[in-house]
Structure formats: C-alpha cells, structure tokens
mmCIF file of the N, C-alpha and C atoms, coordinates in Angstrom:
data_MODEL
# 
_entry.id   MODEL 
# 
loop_
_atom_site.group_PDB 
_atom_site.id 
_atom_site.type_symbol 
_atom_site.label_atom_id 
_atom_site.label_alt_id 
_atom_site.label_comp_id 
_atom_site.label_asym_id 
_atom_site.label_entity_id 
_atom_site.label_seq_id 
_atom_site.pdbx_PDB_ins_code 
_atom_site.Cartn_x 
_atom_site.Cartn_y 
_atom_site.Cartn_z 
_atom_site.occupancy 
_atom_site.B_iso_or_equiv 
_atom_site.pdbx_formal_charge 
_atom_site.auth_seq_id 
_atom_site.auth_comp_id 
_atom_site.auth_asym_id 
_atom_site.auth_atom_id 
_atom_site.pdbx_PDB_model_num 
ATOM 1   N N  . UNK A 1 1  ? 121.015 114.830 56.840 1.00 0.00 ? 1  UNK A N  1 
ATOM 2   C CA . UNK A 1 1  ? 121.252 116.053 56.115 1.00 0.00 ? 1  UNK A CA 1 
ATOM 3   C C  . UNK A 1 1  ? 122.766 116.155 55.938 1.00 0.00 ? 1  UNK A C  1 
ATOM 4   N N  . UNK A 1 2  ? 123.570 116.364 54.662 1.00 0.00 ? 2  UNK A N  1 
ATOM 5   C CA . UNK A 1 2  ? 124.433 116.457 54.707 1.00 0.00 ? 2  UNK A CA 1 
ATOM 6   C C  . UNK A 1 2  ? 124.842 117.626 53.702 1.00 0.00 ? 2  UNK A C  1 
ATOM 7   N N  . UNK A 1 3  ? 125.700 118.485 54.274 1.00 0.00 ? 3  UNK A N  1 
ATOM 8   C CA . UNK A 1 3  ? 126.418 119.966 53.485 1.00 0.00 ? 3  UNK A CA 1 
ATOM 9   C C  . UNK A 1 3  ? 127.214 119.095 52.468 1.00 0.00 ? 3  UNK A C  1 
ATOM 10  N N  . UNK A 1 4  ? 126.809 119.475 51.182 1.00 0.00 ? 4  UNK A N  1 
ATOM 11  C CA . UNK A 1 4  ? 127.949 118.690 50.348 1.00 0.00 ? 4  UNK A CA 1 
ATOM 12  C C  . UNK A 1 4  ? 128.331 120.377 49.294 1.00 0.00 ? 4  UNK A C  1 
ATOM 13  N N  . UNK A 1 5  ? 130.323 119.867 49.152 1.00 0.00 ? 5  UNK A N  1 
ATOM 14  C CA . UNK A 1 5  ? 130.315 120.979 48.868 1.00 0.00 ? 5  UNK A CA 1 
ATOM 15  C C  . UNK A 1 5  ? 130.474 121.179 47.332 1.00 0.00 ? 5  UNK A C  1 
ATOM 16  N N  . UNK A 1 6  ? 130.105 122.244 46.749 1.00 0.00 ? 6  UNK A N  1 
ATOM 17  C CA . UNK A 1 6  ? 130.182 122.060 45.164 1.00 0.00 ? 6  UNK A CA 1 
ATOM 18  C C  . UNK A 1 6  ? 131.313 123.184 44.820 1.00 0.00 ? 6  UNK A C  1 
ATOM 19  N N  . UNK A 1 7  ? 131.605 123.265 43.629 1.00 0.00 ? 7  UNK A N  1 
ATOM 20  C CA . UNK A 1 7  ? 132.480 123.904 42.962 1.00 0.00 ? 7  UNK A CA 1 
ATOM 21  C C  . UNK A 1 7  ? 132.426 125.400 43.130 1.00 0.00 ? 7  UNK A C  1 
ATOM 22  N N  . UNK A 1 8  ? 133.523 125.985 43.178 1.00 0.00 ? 8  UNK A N  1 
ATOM 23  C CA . UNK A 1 8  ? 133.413 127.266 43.243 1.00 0.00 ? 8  UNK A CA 1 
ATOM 24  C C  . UNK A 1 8  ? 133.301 127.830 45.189 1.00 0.00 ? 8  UNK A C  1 
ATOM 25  N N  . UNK A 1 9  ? 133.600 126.701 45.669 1.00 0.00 ? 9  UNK A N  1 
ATOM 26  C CA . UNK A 1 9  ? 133.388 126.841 47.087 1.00 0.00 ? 9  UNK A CA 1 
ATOM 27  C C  . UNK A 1 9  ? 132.007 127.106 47.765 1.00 0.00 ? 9  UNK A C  1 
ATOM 28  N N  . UNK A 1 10 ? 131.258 127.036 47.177 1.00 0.00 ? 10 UNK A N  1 
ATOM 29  C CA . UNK A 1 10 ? 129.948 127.091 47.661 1.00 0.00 ? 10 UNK A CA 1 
ATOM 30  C C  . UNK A 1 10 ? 129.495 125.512 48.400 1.00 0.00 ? 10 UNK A C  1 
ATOM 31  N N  . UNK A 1 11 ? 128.466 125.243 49.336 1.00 0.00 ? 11 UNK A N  1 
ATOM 32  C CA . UNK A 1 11 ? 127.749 124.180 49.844 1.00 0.00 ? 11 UNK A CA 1 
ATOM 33  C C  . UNK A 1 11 ? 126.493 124.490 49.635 1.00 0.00 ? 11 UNK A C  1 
ATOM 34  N N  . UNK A 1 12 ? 125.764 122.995 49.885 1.00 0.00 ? 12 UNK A N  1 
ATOM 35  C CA . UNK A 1 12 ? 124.753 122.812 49.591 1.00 0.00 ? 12 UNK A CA 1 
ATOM 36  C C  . UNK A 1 12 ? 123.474 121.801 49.994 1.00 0.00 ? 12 UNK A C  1 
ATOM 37  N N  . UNK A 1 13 ? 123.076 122.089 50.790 1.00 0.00 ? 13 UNK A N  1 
ATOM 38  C CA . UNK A 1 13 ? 122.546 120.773 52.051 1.00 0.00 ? 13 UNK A CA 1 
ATOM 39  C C  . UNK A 1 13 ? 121.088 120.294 51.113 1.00 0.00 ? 13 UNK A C  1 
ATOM 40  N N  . UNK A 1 14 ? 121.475 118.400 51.208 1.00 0.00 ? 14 UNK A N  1 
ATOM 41  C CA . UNK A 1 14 ? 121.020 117.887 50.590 1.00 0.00 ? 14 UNK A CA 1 
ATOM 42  C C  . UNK A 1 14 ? 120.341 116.893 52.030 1.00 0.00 ? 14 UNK A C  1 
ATOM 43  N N  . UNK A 1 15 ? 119.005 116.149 51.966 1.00 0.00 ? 15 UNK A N  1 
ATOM 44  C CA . UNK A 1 15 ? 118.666 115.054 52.105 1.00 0.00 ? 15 UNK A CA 1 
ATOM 45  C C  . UNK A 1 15 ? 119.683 113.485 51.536 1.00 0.00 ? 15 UNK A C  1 
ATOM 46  N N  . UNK A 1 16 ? 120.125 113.270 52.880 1.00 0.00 ? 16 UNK A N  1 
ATOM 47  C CA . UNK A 1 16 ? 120.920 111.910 52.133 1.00 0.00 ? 16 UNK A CA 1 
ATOM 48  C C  . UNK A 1 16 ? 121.042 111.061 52.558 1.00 0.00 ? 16 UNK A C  1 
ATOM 49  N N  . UNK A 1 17 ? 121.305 109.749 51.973 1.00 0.00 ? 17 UNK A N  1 
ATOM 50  C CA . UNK A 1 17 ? 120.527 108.754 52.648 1.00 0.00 ? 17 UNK A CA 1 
ATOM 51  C C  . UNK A 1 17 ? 122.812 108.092 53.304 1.00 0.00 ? 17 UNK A C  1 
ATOM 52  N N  . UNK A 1 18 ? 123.101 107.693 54.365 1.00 0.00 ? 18 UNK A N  1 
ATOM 53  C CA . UNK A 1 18 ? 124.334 107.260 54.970 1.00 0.00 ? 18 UNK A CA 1 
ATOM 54  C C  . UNK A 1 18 ? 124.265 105.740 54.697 1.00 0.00 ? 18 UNK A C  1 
ATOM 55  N N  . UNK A 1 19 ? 125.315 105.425 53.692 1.00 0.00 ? 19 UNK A N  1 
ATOM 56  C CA . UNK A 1 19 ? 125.435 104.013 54.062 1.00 0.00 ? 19 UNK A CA 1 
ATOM 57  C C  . UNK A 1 19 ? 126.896 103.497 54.300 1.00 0.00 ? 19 UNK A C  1 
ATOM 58  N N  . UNK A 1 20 ? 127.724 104.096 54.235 1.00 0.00 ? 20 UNK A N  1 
ATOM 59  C CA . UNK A 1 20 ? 129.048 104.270 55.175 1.00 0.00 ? 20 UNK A CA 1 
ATOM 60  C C  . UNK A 1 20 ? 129.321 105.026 55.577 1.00 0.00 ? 20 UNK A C  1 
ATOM 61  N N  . UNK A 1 21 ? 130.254 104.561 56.995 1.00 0.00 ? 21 UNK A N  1 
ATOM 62  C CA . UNK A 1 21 ? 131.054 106.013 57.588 1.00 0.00 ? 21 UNK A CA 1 
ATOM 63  C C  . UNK A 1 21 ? 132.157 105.077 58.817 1.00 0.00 ? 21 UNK A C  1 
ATOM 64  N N  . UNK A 1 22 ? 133.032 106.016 58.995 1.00 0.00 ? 22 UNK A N  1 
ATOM 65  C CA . UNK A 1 22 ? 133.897 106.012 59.652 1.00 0.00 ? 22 UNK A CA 1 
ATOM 66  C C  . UNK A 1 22 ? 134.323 107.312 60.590 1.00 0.00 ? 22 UNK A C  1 
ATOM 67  N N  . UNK A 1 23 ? 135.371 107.071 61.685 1.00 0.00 ? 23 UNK A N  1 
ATOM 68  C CA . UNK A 1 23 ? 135.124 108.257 62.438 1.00 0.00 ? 23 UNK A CA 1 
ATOM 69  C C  . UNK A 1 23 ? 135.400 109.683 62.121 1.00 0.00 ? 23 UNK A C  1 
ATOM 70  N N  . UNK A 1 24 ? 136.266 109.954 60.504 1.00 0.00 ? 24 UNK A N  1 
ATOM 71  C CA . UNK A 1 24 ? 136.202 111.098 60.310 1.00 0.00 ? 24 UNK A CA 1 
ATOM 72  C C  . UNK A 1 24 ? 135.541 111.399 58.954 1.00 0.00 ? 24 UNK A C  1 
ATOM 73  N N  . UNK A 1 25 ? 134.709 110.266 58.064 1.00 0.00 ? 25 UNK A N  1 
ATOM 74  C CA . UNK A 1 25 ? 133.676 110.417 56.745 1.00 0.00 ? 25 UNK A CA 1 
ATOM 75  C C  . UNK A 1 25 ? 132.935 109.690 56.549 1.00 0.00 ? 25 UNK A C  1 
ATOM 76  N N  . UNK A 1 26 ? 131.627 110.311 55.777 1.00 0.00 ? 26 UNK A N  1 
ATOM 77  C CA . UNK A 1 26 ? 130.429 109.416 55.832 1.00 0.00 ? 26 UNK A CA 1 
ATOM 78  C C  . UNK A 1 26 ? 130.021 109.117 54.222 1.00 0.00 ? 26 UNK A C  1 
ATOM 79  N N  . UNK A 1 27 ? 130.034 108.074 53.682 1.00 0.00 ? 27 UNK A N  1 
ATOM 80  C CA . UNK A 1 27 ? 129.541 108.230 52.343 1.00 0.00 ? 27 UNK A CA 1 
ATOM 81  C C  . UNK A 1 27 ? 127.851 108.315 52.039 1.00 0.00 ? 27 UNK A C  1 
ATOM 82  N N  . UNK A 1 28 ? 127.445 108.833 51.391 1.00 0.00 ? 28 UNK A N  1 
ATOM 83  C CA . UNK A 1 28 ? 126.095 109.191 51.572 1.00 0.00 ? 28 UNK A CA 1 
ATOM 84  C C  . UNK A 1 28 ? 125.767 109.732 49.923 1.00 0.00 ? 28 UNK A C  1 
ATOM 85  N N  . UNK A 1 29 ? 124.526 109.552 49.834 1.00 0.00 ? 29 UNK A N  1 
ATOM 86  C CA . UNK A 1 29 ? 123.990 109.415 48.384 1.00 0.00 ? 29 UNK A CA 1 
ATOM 87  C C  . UNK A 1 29 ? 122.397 110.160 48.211 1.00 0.00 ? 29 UNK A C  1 
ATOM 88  N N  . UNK A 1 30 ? 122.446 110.936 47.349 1.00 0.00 ? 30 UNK A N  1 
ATOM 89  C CA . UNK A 1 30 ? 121.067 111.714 47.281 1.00 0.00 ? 30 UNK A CA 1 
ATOM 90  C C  . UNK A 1 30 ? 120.730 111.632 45.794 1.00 0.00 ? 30 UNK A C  1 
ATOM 91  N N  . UNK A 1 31 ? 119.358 112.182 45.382 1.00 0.00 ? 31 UNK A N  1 
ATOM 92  C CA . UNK A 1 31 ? 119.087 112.490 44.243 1.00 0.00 ? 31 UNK A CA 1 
ATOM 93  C C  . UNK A 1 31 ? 118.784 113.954 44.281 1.00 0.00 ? 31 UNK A C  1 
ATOM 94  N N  . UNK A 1 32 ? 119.470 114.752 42.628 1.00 0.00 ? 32 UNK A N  1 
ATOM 95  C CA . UNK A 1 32 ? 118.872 115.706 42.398 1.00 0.00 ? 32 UNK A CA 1 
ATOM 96  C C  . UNK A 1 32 ? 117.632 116.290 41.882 1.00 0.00 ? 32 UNK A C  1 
ATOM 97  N N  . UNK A 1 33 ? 117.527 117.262 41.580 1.00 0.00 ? 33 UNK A N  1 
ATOM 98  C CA . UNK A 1 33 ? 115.870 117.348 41.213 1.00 0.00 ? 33 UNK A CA 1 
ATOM 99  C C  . UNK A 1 33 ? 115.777 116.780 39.767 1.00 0.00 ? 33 UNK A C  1 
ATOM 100 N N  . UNK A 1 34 ? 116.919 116.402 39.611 1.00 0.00 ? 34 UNK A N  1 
ATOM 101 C CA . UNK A 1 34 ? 116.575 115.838 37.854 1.00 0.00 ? 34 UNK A CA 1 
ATOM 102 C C  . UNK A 1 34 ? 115.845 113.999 38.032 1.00 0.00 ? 34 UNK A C  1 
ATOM 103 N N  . UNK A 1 35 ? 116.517 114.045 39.541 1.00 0.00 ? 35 UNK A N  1 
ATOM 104 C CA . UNK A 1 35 ? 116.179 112.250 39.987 1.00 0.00 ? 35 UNK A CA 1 
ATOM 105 C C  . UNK A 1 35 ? 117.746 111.146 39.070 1.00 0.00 ? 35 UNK A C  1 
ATOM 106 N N  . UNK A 1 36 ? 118.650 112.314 39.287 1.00 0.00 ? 36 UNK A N  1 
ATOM 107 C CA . UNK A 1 36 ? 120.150 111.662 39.397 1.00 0.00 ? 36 UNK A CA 1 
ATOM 108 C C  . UNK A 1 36 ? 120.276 111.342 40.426 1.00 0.00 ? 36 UNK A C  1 
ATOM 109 N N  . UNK A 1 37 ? 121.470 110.149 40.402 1.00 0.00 ? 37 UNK A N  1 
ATOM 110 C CA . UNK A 1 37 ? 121.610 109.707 41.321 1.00 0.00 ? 37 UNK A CA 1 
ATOM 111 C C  . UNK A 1 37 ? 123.561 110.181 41.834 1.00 0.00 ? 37 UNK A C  1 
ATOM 112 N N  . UNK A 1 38 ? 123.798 110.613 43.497 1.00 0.00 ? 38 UNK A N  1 
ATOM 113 C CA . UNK A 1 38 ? 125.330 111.087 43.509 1.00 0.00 ? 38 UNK A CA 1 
ATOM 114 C C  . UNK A 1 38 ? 125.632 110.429 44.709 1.00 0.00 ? 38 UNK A C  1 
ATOM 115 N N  . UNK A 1 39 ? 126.712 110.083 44.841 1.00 0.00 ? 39 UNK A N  1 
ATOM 116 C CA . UNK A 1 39 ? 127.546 109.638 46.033 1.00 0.00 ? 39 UNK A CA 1 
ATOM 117 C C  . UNK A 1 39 ? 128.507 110.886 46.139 1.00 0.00 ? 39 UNK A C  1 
ATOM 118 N N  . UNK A 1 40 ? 129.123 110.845 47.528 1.00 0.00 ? 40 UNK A N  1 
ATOM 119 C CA . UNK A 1 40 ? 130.216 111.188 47.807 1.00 0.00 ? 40 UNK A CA 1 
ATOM 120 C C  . UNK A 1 40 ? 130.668 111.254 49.265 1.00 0.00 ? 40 UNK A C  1 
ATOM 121 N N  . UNK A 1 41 ? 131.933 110.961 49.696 1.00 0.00 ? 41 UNK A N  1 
ATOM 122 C CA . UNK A 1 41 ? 132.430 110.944 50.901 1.00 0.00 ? 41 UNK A CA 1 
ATOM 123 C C  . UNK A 1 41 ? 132.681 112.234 51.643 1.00 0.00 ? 41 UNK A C  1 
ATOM 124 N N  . UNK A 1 42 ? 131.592 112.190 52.456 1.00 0.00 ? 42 UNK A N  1 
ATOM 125 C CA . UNK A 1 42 ? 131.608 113.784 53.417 1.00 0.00 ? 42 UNK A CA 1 
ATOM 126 C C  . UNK A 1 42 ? 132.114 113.844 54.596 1.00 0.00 ? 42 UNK A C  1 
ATOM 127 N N  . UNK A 1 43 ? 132.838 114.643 55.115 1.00 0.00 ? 43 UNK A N  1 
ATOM 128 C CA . UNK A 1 43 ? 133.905 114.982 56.223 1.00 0.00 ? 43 UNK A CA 1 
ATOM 129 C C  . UNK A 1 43 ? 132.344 114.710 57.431 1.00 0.00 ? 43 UNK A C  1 
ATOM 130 N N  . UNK A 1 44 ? 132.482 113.915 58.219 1.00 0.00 ? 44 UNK A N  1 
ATOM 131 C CA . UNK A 1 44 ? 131.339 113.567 59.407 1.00 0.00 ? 44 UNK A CA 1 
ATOM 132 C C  . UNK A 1 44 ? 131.111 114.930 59.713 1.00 0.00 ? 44 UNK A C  1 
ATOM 133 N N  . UNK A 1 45 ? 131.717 115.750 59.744 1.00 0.00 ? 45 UNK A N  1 
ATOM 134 C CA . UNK A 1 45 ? 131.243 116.565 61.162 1.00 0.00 ? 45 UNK A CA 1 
ATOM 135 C C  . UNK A 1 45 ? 129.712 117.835 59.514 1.00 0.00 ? 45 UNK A C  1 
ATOM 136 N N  . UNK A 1 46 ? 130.081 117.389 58.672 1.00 0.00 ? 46 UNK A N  1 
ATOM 137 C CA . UNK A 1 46 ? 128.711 117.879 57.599 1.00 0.00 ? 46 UNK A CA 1 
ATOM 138 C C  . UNK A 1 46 ? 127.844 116.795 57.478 1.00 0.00 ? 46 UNK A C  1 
ATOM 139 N N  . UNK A 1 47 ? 127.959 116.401 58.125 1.00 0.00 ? 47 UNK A N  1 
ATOM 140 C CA . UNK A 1 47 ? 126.550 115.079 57.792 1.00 0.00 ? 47 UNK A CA 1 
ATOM 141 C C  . UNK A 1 47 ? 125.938 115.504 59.626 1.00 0.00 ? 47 UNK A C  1 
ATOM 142 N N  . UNK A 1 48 ? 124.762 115.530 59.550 1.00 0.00 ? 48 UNK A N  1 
ATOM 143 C CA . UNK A 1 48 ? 123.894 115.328 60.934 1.00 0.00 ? 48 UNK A CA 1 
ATOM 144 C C  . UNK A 1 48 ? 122.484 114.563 60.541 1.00 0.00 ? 48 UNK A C  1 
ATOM 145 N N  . UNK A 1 49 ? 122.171 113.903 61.801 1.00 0.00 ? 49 UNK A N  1 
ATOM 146 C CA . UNK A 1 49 ? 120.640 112.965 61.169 1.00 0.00 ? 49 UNK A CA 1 
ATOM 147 C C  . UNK A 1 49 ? 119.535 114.273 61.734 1.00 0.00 ? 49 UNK A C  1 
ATOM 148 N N  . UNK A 1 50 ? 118.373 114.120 60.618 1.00 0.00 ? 50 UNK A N  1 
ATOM 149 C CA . UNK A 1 50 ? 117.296 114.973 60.438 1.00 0.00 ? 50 UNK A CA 1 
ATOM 150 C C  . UNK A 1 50 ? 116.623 114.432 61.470 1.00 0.00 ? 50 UNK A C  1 
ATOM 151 N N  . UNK A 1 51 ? 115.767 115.490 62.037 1.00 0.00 ? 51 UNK A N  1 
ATOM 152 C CA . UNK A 1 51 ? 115.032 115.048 63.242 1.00 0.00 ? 51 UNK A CA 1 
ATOM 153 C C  . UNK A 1 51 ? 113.209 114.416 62.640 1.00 0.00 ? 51 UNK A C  1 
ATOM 154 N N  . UNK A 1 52 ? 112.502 113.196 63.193 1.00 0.00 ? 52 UNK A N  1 
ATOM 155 C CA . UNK A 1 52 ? 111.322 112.587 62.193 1.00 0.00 ? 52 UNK A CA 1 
ATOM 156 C C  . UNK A 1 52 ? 110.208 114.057 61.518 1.00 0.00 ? 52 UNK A C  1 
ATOM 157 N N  . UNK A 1 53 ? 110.299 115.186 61.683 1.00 0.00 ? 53 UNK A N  1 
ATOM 158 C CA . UNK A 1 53 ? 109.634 115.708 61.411 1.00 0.00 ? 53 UNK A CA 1 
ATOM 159 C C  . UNK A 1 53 ? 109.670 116.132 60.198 1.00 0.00 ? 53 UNK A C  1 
ATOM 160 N N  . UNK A 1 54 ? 111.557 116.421 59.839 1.00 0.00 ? 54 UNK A N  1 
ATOM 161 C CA . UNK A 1 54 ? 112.027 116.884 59.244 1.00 0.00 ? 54 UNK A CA 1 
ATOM 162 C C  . UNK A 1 54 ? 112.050 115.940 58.101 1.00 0.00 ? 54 UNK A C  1 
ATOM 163 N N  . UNK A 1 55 ? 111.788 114.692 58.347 1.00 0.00 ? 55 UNK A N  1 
ATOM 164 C CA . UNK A 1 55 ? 111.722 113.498 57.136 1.00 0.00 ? 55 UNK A CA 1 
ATOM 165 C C  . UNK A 1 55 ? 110.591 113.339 56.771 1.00 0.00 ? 55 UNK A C  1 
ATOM 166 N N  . UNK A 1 56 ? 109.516 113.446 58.004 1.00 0.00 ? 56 UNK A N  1 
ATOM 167 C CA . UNK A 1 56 ? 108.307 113.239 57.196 1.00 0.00 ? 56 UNK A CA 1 
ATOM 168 C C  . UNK A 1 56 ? 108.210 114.434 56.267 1.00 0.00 ? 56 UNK A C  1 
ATOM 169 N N  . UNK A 1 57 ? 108.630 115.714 56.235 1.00 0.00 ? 57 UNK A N  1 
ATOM 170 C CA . UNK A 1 57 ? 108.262 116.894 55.439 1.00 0.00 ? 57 UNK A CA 1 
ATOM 171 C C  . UNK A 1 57 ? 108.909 115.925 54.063 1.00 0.00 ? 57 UNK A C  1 
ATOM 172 N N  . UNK A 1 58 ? 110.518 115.994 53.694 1.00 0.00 ? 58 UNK A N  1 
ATOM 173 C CA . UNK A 1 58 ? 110.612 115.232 52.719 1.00 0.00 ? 58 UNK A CA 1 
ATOM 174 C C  . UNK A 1 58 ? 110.070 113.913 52.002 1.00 0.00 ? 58 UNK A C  1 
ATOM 175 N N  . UNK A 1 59 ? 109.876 113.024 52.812 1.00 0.00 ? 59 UNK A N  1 
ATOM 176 C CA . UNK A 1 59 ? 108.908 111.802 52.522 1.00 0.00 ? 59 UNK A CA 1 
ATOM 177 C C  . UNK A 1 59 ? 107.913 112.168 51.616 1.00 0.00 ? 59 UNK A C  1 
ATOM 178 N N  . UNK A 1 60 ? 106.769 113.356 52.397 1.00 0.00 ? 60 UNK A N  1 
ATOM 179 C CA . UNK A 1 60 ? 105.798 113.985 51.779 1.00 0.00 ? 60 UNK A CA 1 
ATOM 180 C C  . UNK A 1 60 ? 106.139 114.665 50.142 1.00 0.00 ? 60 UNK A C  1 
ATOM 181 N N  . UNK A 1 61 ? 107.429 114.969 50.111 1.00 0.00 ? 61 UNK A N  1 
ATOM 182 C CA . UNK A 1 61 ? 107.868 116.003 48.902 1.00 0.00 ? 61 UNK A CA 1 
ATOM 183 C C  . UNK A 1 61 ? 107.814 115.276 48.105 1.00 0.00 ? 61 UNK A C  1 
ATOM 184 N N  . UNK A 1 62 ? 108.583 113.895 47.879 1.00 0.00 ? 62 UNK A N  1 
ATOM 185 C CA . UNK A 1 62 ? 108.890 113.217 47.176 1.00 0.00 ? 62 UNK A CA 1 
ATOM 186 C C  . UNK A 1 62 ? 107.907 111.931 46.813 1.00 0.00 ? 62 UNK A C  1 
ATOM 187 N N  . UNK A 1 63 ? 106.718 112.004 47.687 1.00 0.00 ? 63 UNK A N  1 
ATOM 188 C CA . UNK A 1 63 ? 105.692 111.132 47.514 1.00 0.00 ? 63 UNK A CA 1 
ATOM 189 C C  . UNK A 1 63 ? 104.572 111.513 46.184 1.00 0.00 ? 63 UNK A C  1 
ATOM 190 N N  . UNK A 1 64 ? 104.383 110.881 45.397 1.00 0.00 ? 64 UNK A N  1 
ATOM 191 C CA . UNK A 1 64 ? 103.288 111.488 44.385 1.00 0.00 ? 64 UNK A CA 1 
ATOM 192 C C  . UNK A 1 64 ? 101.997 112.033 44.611 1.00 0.00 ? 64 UNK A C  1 
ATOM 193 N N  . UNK A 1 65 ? 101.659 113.422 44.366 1.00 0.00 ? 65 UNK A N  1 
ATOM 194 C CA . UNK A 1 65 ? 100.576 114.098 44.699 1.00 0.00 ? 65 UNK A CA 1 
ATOM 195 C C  . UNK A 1 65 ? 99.388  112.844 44.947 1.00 0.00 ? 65 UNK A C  1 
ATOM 196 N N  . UNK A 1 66 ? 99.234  112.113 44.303 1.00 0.00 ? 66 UNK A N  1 
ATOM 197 C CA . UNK A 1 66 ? 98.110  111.563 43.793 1.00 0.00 ? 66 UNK A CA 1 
ATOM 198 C C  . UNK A 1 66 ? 97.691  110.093 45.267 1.00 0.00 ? 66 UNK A C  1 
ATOM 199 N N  . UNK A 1 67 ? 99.407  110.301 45.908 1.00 0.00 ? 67 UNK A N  1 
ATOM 200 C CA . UNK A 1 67 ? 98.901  109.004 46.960 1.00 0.00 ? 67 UNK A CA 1 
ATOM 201 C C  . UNK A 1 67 ? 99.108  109.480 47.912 1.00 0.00 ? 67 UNK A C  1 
ATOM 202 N N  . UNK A 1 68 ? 99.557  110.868 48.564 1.00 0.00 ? 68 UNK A N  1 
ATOM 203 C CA . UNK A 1 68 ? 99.449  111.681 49.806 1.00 0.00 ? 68 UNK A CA 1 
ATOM 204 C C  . UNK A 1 68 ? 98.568  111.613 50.640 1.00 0.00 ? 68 UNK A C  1 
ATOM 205 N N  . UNK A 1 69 ? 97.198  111.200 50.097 1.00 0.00 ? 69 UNK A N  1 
ATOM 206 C CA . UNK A 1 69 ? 96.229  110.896 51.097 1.00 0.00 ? 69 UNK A CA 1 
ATOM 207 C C  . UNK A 1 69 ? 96.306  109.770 51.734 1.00 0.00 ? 69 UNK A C  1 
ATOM 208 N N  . UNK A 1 70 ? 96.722  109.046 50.962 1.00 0.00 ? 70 UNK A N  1 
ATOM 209 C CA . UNK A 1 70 ? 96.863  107.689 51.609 1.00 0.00 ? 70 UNK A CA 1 
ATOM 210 C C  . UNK A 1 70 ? 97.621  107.853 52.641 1.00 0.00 ? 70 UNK A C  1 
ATOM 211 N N  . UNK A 1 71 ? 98.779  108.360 52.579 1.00 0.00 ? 71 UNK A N  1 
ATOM 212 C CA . UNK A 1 71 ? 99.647  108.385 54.148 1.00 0.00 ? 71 UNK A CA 1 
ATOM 213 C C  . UNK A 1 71 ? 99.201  109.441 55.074 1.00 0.00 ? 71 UNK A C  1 
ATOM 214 N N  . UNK A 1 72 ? 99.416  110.588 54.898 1.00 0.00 ? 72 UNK A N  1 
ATOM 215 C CA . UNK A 1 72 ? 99.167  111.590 55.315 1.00 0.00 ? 72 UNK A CA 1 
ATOM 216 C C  . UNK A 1 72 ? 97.734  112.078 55.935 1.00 0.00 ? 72 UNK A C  1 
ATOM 217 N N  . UNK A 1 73 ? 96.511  111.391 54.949 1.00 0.00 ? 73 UNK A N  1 
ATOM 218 C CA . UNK A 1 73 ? 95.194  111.821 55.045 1.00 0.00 ? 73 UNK A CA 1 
ATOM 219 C C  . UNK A 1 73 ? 95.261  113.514 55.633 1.00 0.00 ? 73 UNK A C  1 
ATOM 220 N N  . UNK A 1 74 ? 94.782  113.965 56.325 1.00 0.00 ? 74 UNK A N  1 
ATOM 221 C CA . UNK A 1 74 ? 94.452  115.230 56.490 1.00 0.00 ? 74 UNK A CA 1 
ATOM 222 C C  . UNK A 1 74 ? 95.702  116.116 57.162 1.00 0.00 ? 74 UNK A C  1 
ATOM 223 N N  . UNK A 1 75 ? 96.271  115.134 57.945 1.00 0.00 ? 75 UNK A N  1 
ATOM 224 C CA . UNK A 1 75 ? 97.545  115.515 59.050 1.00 0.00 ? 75 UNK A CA 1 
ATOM 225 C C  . UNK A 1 75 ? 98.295  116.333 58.078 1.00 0.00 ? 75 UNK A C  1 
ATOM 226 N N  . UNK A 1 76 ? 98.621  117.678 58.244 1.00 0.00 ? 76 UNK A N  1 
ATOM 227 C CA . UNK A 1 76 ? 100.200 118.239 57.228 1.00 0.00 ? 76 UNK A CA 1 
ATOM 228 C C  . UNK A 1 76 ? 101.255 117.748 57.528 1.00 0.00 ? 76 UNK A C  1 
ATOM 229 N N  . UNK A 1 77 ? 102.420 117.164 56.753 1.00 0.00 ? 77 UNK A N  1 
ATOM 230 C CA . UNK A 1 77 ? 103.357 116.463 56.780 1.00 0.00 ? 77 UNK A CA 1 
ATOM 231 C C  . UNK A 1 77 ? 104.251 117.739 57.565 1.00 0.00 ? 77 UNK A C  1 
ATOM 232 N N  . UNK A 1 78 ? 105.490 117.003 58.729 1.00 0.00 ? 78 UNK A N  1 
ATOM 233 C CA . UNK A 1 78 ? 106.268 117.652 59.919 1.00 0.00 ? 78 UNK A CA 1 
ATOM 234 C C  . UNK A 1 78 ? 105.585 117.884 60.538 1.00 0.00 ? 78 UNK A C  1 
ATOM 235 N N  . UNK A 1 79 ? 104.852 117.890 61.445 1.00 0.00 ? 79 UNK A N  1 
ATOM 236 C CA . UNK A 1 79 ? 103.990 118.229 62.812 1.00 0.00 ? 79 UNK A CA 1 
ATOM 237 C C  . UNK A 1 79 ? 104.100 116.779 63.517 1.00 0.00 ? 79 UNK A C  1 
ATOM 238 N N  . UNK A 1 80 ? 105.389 116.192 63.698 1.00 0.00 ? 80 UNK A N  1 
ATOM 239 C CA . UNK A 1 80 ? 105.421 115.226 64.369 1.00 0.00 ? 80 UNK A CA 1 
ATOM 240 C C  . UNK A 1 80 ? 105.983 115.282 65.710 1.00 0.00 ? 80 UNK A C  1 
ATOM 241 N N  . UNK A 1 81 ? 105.250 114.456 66.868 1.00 0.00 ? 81 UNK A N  1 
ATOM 242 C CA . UNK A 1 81 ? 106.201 114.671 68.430 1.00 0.00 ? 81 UNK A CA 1 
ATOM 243 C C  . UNK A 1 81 ? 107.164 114.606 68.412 1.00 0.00 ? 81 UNK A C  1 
ATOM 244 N N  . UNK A 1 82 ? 108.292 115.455 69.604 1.00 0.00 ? 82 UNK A N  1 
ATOM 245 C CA . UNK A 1 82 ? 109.977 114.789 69.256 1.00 0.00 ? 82 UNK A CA 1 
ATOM 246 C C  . UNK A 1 82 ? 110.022 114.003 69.813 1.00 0.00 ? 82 UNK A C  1 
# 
C-alpha cells in the first residue's frame, strides 16, 4: 500500500506493486481505474506491505466476475489467517 501524493496536496493510497527501493524511497507502480499504468518514487516511510487478507480482497476486485469461482468458490475474499 502506498500513500502517493497528488496535486493540490492531497494523498491517495493506492495498491502497488514495489520493484525498487532504497533506505529512504521505494519505486512502485499501480494501475488506475482507467487500467493506466503509473510509477513513481515514494518516500519509504508511505509505502507499507498489505497484510494476505488485504490482497486477497484486491486480487478478488480485480479478478473477472466470471472466474471468481474458480478461486474463491464460496469462501468471501479477506477472511484469511494472519
């Protein structure tokens, strides 16, 4: 999960996937709901990793209605052990 901040001083916590970082920024990349694609280098201490429950909920979001059963079958997506 990372606070990324947008214009006008506002933030905005996105699902994002980390594929660099160093000890004071993490570069990290999400899509918007349009299914753009954004990078940008975030100050570490706004990036934290989502706990599995919290991914399976997204996993589920972004999975197509039509094959949810297949993974999921009856289980509601986040109700996972910590």
């Amino acid at each position: 999960m990372a606070t990324v901040p947008r214009v006008g001083g506002r933030t905005v916590d996105v699902y994002a996937h980390a594929s660099r970082w160093n000890p004071s920024y993490v570069l990290v990349s999400w899509a918007d709901g349009g299914d753009h694609k954004h990078w940008a280098w975030i100050p570490a201490g706004n990036v934290r990793r989502v706990t599995d429950s919290e991914w399976d909920i997204e996993e589920y979001r972004r999975c197509p209605e039509k094959l949810r059963t297949i993974r999921w079958g009856s289980r509601l997506p986040g109700f996972l052990p910590a």
